[in-house]
N, C-alpha and C positions, 0 to 999 in steps of 0.2 A: 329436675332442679329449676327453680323460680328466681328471678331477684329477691323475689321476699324472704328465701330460703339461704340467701348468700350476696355479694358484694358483688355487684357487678364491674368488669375493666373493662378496659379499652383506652383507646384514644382519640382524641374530639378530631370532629372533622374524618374519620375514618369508621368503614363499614364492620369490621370486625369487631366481635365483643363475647366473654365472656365470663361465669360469674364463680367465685370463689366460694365454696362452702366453707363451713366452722369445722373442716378438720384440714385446711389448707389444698384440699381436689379442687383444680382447675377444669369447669365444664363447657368446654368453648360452644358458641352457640352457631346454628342450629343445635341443637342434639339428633344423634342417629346417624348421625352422617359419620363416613369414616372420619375425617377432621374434626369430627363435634365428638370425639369419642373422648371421654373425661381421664386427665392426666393426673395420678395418684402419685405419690411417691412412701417408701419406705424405707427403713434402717436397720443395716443387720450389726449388732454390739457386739461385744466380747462374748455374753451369752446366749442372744436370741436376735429375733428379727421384731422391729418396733412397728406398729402400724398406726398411726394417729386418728383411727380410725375407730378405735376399740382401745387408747392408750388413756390409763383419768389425768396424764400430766399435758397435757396439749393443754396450752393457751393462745388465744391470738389478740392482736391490735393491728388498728390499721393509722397510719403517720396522720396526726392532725386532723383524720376523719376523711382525706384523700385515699384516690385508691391504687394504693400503696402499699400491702399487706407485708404482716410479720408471721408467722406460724411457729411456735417453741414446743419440744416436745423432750421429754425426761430422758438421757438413753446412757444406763448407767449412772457415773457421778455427775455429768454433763449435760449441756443441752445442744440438740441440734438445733439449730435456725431455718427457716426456709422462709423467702420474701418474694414476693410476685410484685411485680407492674408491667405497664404496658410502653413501650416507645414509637412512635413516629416516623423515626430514624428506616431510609431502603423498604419502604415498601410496610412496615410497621412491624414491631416483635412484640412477644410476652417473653416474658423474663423470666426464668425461675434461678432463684441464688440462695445456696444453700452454706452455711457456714459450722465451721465444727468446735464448738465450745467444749468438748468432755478431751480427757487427757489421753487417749485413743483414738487410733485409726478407724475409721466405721466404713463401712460401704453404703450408696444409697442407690436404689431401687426405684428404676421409674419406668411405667407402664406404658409409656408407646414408643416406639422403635423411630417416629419419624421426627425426632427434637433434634435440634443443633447442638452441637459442642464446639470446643475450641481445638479440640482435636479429635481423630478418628475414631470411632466406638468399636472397643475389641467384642468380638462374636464370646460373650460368655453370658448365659441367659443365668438367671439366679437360683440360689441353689437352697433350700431347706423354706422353701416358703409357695404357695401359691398362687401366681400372677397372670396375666392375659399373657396369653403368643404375644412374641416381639418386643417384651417387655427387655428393658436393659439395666445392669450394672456401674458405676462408678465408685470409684474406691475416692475416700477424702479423710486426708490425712488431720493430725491435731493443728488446730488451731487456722486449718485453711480454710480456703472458700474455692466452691465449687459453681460454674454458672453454666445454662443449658438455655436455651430458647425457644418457641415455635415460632416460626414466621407467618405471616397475617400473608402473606402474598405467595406463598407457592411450600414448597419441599426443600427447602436449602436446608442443606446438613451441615453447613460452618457457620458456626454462631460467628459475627463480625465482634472483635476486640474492642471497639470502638463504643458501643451504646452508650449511653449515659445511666447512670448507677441509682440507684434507690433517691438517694438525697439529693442527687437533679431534677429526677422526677418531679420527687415533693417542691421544690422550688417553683417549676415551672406549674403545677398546682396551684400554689398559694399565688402568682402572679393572675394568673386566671380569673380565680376566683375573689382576690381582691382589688379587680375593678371594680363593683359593685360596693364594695366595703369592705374596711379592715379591723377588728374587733381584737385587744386585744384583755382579756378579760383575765380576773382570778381563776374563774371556773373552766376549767381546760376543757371540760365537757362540754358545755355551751357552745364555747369554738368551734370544736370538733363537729358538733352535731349539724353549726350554718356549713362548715364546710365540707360536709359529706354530703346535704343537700344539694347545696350548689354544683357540686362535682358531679353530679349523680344525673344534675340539669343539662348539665354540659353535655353528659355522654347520653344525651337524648333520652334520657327515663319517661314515659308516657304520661304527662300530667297534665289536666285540663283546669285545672283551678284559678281563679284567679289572680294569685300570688303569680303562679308559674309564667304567665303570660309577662307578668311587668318582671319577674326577675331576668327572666330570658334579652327582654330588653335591656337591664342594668349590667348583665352579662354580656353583651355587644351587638346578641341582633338585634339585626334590621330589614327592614323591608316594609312593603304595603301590607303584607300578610301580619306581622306584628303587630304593625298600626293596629291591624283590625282585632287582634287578639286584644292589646290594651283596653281598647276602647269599648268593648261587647266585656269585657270584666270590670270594669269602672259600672259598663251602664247594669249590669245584672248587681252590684253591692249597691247601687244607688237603689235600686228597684225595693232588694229585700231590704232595707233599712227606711224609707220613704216615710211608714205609719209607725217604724217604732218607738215606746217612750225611752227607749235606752238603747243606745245603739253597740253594738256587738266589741271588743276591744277589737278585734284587728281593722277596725273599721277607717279610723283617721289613719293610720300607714297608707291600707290599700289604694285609698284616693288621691295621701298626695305624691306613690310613688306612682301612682298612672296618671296624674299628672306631669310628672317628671321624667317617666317613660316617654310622654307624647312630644314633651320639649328634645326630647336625645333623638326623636325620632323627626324633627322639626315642623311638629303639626300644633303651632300655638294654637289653634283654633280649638282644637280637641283640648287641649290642655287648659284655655281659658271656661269650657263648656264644663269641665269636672267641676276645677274651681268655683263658677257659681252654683254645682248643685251643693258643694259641700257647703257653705254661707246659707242654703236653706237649714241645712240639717246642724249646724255647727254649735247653738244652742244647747244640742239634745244633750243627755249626760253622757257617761260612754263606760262600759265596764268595766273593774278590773282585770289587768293581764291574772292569768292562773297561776299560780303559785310554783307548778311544775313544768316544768322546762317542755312543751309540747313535742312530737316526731315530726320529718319531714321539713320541708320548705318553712310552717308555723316556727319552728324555732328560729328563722331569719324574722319571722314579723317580731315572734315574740323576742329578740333580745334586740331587735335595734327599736321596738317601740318603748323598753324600758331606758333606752340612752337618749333618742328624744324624738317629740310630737310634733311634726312639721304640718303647715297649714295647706292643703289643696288649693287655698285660695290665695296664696303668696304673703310675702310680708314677714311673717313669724314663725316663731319656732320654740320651744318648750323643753327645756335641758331637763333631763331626769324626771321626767312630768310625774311620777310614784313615787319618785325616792329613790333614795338608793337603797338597793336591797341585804338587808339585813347581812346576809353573807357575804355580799363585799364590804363590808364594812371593816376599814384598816387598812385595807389592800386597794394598791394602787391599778389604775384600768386606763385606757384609752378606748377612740373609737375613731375614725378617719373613713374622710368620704361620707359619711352622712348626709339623707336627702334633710337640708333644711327648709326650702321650699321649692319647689318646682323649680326655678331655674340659680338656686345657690347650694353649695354643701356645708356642712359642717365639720369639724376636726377638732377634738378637743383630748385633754386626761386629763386626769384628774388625781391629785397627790394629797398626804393627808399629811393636819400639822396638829397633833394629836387626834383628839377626838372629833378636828373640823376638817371636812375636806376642802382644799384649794382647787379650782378649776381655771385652768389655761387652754384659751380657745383661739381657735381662727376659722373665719368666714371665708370662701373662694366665692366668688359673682361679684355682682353689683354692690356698693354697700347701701346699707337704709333697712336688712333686716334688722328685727326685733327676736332679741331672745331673752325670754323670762325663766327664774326660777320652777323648780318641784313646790311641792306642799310644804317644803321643810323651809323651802326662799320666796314664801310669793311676791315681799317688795323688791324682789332685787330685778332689772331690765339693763337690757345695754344693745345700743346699737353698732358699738365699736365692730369691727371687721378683727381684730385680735385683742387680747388681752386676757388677764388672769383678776380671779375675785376670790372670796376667802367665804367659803358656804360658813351657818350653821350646823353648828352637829345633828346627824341624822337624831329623831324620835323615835325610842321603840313603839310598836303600832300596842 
């Protein structure tokens, strides 16, 4: 089992990790090891014993693209629940909470003997199914919930009462993850997809790109090691764009969030050095973003380059520089924290009065940037630090 093959947990800051496959098995990682031995669970109904394994009603979701996981499986008229995360809390746990939606008692079935409960596990191994040695039983009644754990730090066999629940978790997620920025869009996918990324950053996902180096920065590190990461990805997109006649779309994000990287990281020097390469190159044309919502960390360039085009060489900044995209069209969005330029942000939504959208903005820095309209507003600028203006109706393209 890969990350590619499933959702990686854990918890930032902590060695322990691992990854969720698409039938809700937890496979802590190393694998092999007695502790990496992958934790199943299953359900025995009024009729039979349920395995999500081989069941076609298993669905899953994961909270806002955090990792958070939900697992639903058909058992009977009902569904069982089971939801994984990871806490901090004594040394650090994984979670497993299983909840009983069908109108029946069920029992659930979990494959290793060394998980925590809230209370003692009776010696009854399961019966009419076959499971690994050690394997245990819990009965869970209609409409309860059932919660079990492994500890990241040793063999405790008392789950503590106290952890914090699925919807803290996700809280302290979305805190995280929106220092960098808060996005909050019609397209729930969109969302989802920056904030699976970024979550995925957090818990150390092996990425060499040069997105990865400045979001890890917009995420909080720091250090000379950073620095140096910013700066070797600023100078490798300055490199491959140098002779081209059209410069690549993620290309204006990448330069002025490494320059805004190097101001958080207090190296104006580095960050004034981007800034003039991008004024060589700033002329060039620049592509359009792709129409489909890219994977991975690109879904952060690509949807805060569609909310707006900040300049590596300070000063200005370019609301909606495409448009607004056809599919929000109607619907109300914001975006908060945006890199406006190296050392200002932006916050704006945007509300619709019929077929025109309103935009109400605010600047944090200095004032005296400049922000202009999309293709839809090209006379409109303003240098106010807040205020609200009345767009034109988007053009179908």
């Amino acid at each position: 089992m890969t990350a590619g093959e499933g959702r990686t947990i854990g918890v930032r800051g902590g060695r322990w990790r691992g990854i969720v496959d698409g039938h809700g098995t937890l496979h802590p990682e190393p694998a092999g090891s007695e502790r990496g031995a992958p934790l199943a669970w299953h359900v025995a109904g009024d009729d039979r014993w349920y395995s999500p394994s081989i069941e076609p009603t298993v669905r899953q979701k994961w909270y806002s693209g955090f990792p958070v996981g939900e697992t639903r499986m058909r058992v009977g008229s009902g569904d069982i629940v089971a939801r994984i995360w990871c806490v901090a809390d004594r040394g650090g746990w994984t979670v497993l909470e299983f909840e009983n939606e069908t109108p029946t008692t069920v029992a659930v079935a979990l494959t290793r003997s060394d998980i925590a409960t809230t209370r003692p596990l009776a010696p009854n191994p399961p019966q009419g199914i076959d499971l690994p040695p050690g394997s245990v039983v819990l009965p869970l009644g209609h409409r309860a919930t059932l919660r079990v754990g492994l500890s990241h730090a040793g063999a405790e066999t008392v789950l503590p009462q106290d952890l914090a629940g699925h919807q803290q978790v996700v809280r302290g997620w979305e805190t995280a993850c929106d220092v960098a920025s808060r996005l909050v869009l019609a397209d729930h996918a969109v969302v989802a997809g920056v904030c699976r990324a970024r979550s995925e950053l957090l818990l150390g996902a092996p990425d060499s790109s040069p997105l990865a180096a400045i979001e890890r920065v917009r995420l909080g590190e720091r250090g000379e090691a950073a620095l140096m990461q910013v700066v070797e990805a600023a100078q490798s997109v300055i490199s491959a764009e140098k002779r081209a006649k059209r410069l690549s779309w993620p290309t204006p994000h990448l330069l002025a969030h490494a320059a805004h990287a190097c101001v958080l990281l207090d190296e104006e020097m580095s960050a004034g050095d981007i800034g003039r390469a991008w004024l060589r190159l700033a002329d060039t044309p620049v592509e359009e973003p792709p129409v489909l919502v890219p994977s991975g960390l690109d879904a952060v360039c690509w949807a805060e380059s569609l909310l707006a085009r900040p300049a590596a060489s300070g000063g200005q900044c370019a609301v909606l520089p495409h448009g607004i995209p056809e599919t929000w069209w109607g619907t109300n969005f914001e975006a908060h924290g945006l890199v406006a330029d190296p050392h200002r942000a932006l916050s704006y939504a945007v509300r619709w009065h019929g077929a025109r959208p309103a935009i109400l903005w605010e600047v944090s820095g200095a004032p005296g940037l400049v922000l202009s309209g999309g293709p839809a507003n090209p006379e409109w600028h303003s240098v106010d630090s807040s205020g609200e203006a009345l767009f034109a109706a988007p053009l179908r393209a």
